[in-house]
N, C-alpha and C positions, 0 to 999 in steps of 0.2 A: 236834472230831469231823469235821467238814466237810475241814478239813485231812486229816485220814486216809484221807479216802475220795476228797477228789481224787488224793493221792499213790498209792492202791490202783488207783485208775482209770488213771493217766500209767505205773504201772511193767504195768500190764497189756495196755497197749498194744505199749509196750515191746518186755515182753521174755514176753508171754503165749504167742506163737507156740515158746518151746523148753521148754515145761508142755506135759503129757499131760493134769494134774491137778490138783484148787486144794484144798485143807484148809483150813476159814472155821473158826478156834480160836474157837466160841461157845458148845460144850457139850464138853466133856472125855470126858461118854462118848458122842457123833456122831462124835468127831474119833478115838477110839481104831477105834470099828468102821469108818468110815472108811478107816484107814489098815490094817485087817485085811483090807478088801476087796482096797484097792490094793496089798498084798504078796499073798494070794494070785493075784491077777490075775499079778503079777511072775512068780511061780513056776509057774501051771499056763501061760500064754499064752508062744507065741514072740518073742523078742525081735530086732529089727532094728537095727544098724551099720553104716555104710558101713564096708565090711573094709581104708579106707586107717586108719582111725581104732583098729586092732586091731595096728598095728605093722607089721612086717617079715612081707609074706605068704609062707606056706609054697609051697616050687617046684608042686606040686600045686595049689595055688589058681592060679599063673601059668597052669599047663600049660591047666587049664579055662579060663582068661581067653581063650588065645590061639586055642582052637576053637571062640569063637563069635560 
């Protein structure tokens, strides 16, 4: 158990800063409402990308790039 919770600790250090969000699997029905929370959050809240990570920007994105 110790072991689990050092290696919970090392990857949270890690790699905690690319999580918005943590799911602790201890109750099956905490972890479903949980995860209803965080999908409705998904769908009602705006979501952020850097637009280089959206592929091939449309000329229209360039055009507003270059005015400001």
């Amino acid at each position: 158990m110790r072991a689990i919770i050092e290696e919970a600790r090392v990857m949270d250090l890690q790699y905690g800063h690319l999580f918005d969000d943590v799911i602790v699997n201890s109750s099956l029905d905490q972890c479903v409402v949980q995860l209803s929370m965080l999908c409705d959050k998904l769908r009602t809240e705006p979501q952020w990308v850097p637009v280089q990570w959206l592929g091939k920007q449309p000329s229209s994105l360039l055009a507003n790039q270059n005015q400001d």
